[in-house]
Structures are given as structure tokens and as C-alpha cells.
N, C-alpha and C positions, 0 to 999 in steps of 0.2 A: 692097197692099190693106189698109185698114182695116180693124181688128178687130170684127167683129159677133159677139156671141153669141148664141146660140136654145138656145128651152126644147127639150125632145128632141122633143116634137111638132112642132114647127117643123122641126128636124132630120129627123126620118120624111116630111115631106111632100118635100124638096128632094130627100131620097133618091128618093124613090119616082117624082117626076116626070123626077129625070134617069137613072133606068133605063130610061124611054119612052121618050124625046127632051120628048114633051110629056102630059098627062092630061087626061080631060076632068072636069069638077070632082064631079059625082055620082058615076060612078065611082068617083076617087080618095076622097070617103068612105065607101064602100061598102066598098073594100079596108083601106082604116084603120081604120075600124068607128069613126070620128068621128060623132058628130052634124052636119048641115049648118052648124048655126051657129055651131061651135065650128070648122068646116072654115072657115066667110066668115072668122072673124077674124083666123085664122093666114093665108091669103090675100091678105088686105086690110095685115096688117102684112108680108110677106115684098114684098107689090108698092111698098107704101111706101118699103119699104128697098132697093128695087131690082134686088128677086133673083130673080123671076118677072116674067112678063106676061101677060095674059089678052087670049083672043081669041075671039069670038062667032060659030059658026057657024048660020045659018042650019035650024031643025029640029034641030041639033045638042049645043045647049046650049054651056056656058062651057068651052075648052079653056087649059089652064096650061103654059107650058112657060119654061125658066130663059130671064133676060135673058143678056146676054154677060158680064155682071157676075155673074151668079147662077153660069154656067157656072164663070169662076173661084172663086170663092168653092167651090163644091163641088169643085172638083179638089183645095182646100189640103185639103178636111176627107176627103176618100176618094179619096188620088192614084189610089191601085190602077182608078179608074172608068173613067180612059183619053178618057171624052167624046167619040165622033171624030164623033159627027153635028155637020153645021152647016145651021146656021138662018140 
């Protein structure tokens, strides 16, 4: 895998979504205690880079949860996480 570095906000979010399986995006600023806007734009760069995906539920608002790429990539950074949900 190619080496990606993130700022540790960046870092907190991938954590936090692959402790769920997935987040849904108000929530996970609410728990991060992020601003909404500062949450789109780590969002918007982590999906650019291939390591989440977002999904629209219906009433539900924007739900996050790691690509299979993202999945790996957080194994190298926190083997101990284990991952065993699959999407």
C-alpha cells in the first residue's frame, strides 16, 4: 500500500469510523467536538483519497464508513483493531 500521511484529525476520524463499522456524519462531529465544516473537509479529502465512502440515507442524513482501501490502511496504522466486519 502506498504511503498516505494525515494530520491527526484525520487520524481521529478513520479511528472513530472503523470502531463503528460505519458513522453517520453529525454524529461523528458531535463526538469529535469538530465544527461541521471542518468535519466536510477532512471527509471530502479522506474520500478523495479513497479511504472512506459516504452513503445517503433516506431521513437519515450522511452515513461514513471505510472503503476496503481505508479498511487496509487502518489495519497498518492500528493492527491491534482486528476489523472483522465486512461490508
Amino acid at each position: 500500500m502506498q504511503h498516505i500521511e494525515l494530520p491527526e484529525d484525520y487520524s481521529l476520524v478513520l479511528q472513530e469510523v472503523s470502531e463503528h463499522g460505519e458513522e453517520e456524519l453529525a454524529l461523528l462531529a458531535e463526538t469529535l467536538s469538530f465544527e461541521q465544516s471542518r468535519l466536510h473537509h477532512i471527509i471530502q479529502s479522506l474520500q478523495h483519497k479513497g479511504l472512506i465512502s459516504l452513503s445517503r440515507s433516506a431521513g437519515h442524513g450522511v452515513w461514513i464508513r471505510l472503503s476496503s482501501k481505508g479498511r487496509k490502511f487502518v489495519q497498518t496504522l492500528w493492527p491491534e483493531t482486528g476489523l472483522s466486519y465486512g461490508f
